[in-house]
N, C-alpha and C positions, 0 to 999 in steps of 0.2 A: 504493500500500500504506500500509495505516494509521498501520505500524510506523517507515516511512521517513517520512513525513509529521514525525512527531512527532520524530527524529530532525533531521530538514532545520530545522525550524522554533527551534530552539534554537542554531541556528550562528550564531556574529558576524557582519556586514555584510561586515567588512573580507576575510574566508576569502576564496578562490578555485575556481574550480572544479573544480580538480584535490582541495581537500578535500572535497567533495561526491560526488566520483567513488569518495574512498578511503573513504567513509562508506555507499557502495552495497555495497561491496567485500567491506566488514566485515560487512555485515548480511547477508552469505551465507549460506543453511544449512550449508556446507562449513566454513567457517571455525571454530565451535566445537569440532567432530570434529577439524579441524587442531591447534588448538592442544592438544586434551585429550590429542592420541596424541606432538607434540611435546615436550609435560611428561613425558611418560611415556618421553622418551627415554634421559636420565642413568638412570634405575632401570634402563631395559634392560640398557644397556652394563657399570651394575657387575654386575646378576645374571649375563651372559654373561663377564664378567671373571673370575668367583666358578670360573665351571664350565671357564673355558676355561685359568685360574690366570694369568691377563696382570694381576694386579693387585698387582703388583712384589715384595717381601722382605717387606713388613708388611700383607698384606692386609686386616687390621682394622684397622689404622690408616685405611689408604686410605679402606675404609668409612663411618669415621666422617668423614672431616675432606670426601669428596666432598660426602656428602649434608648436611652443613655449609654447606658450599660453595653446594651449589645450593639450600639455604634460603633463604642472602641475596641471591641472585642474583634470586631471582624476590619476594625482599620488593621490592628496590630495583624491579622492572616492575611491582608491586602501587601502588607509590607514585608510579609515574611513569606510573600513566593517568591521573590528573585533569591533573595538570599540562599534559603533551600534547593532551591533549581540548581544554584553556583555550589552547594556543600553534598551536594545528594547525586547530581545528575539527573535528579528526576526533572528535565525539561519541560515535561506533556503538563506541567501542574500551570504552566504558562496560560493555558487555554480557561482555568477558572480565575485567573488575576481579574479579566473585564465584570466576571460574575459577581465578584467576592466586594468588589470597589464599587457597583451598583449598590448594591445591598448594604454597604457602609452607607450611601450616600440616602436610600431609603427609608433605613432606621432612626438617621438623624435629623431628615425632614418629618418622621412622626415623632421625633421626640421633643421638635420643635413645637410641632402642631400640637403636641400633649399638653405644653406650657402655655402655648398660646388661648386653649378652648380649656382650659383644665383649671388652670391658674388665673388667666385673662378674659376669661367668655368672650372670648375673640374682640374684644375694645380695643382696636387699631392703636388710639393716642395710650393706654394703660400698657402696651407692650411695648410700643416707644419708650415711655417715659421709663419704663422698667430697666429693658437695655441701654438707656443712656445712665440710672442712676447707680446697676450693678454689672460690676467690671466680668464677672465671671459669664454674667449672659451675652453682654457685648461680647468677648473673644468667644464664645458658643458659636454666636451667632455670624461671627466674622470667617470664622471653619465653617460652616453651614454652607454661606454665600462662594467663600473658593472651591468647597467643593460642586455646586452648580457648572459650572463651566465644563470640569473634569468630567462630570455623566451626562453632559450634552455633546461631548464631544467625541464618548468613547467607543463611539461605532467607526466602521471601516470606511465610510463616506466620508466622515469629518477627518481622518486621519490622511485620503486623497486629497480632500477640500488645502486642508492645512499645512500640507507637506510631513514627511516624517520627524524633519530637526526640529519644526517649531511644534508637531504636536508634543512632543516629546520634550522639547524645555517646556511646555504649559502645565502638561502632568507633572512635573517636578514637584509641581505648589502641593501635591500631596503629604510631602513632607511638612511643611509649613500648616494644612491641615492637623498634620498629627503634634507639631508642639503646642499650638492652638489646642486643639484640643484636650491636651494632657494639662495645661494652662488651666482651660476651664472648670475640671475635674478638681485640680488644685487649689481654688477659689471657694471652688462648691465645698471641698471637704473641712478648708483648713479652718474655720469656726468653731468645727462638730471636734478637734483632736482626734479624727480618726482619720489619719495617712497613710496607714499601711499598707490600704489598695491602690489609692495613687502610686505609692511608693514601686509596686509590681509593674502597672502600666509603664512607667516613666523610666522603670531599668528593660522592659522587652523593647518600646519605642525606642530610646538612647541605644540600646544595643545594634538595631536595625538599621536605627541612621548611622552610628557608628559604621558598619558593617558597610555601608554603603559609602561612606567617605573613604574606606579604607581601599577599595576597590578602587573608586575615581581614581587616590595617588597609584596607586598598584599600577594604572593604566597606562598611566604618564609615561 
């Protein structure tokens, strides 16, 4: 197959063949449907939460800080396909990065929308005033907005439209998403004394951009 070919043909020397097996693996037709209805499992469980009322004393609360929650969970796997692909050989994992960074960008438009209609009953000027007066919704909301760009763009139209160099420094800002983001998280926690969590985000993000700067000089 043409598909696996081009895939095999770009693995390091040093991989094995159990990476080559997990790169058949990936390039299943099953595997997309998998992962797309997997993503889609946190949303199940809060909507069946919602109706089944299992979503404890602050159900808006819950709402908002879940789908928070699983924003950064799935930036942090957005960010750790290349790296993987570079430490594994599993190349084929390249084909869920467009999947994985939709679904980032998904999450955190309903986490937004949770704050917005949850918190704000949708009053335009009351969610203004809110992200102008708290620092942590502003940077939420400033990662929000650069990720916009990145899931309008991230089809194979927009990538002919834009050429390759320049689609390709615009996605960059993903990173700049994820300090933003772990920013936000930071703001939100650091009131409460409980940074622990932050603490885990902000060493896999730091490790990933790490990881990726090290390669850039690597390149040079």
């Amino acid at each position: 197959m043409a598909t696996s070919r081009r895939w095999a043909s770009s693995t390091p020397a040093w991989t094995s063949r159990s990476s080559t097996e997990v790169n058949r693996l990936l390039l299943k037709p099953a595997v997309k449907p998998l992962v797309f209805a997997l993503a889609l499992v946190p949303l199940g469980l809060l909507v069946w939460g919602v109706f089944a009322d299992t979503l404890g004393a602050n159900p808006a609360e819950t709402l908002i800080r879940s789908t928070g929650d699983w924003t950064l969970r799935l930036l942090c796997l957005t960010l750790a396909v290349t790296p993987l692909r570079q430490l594994t050989g599993w190349h084929a994992l390249a084909r869920l990065r467009r999947m994985l960074g939709l679904f980032t960008f998904f999450y955190g438009l309903l986490h937004f929308l949770a704050f917005a209609w949850l918190d704000m009953g949708l009053d335009l000027a009351a969610i203004v005033a809110d992200i102008a007066k708290r620092p942590f919704i502003l940077v939420g909301s400033a990662a929000l907005l650069l990720m916009l760009p990145l899931a309008l763009t991230s089809f194979n139209r927009a990538i002919k439209a834009l050429g390759a160099a320049r689609w390709q420094a615009l996605h960059r800002a993903v990173y700049a998403v994820a300090v933003l983001a772990v920013l936000h998280f930071l703001w939100m926690r650091s009131g409460k004394n409980d940074l622990a969590e932050v603490g885990v985000y902000a060493a896999v993000i730091g490790s990933l951009l790490g990881w990726r700067v090290w390669r850039l000089r690597q390149s040079r």
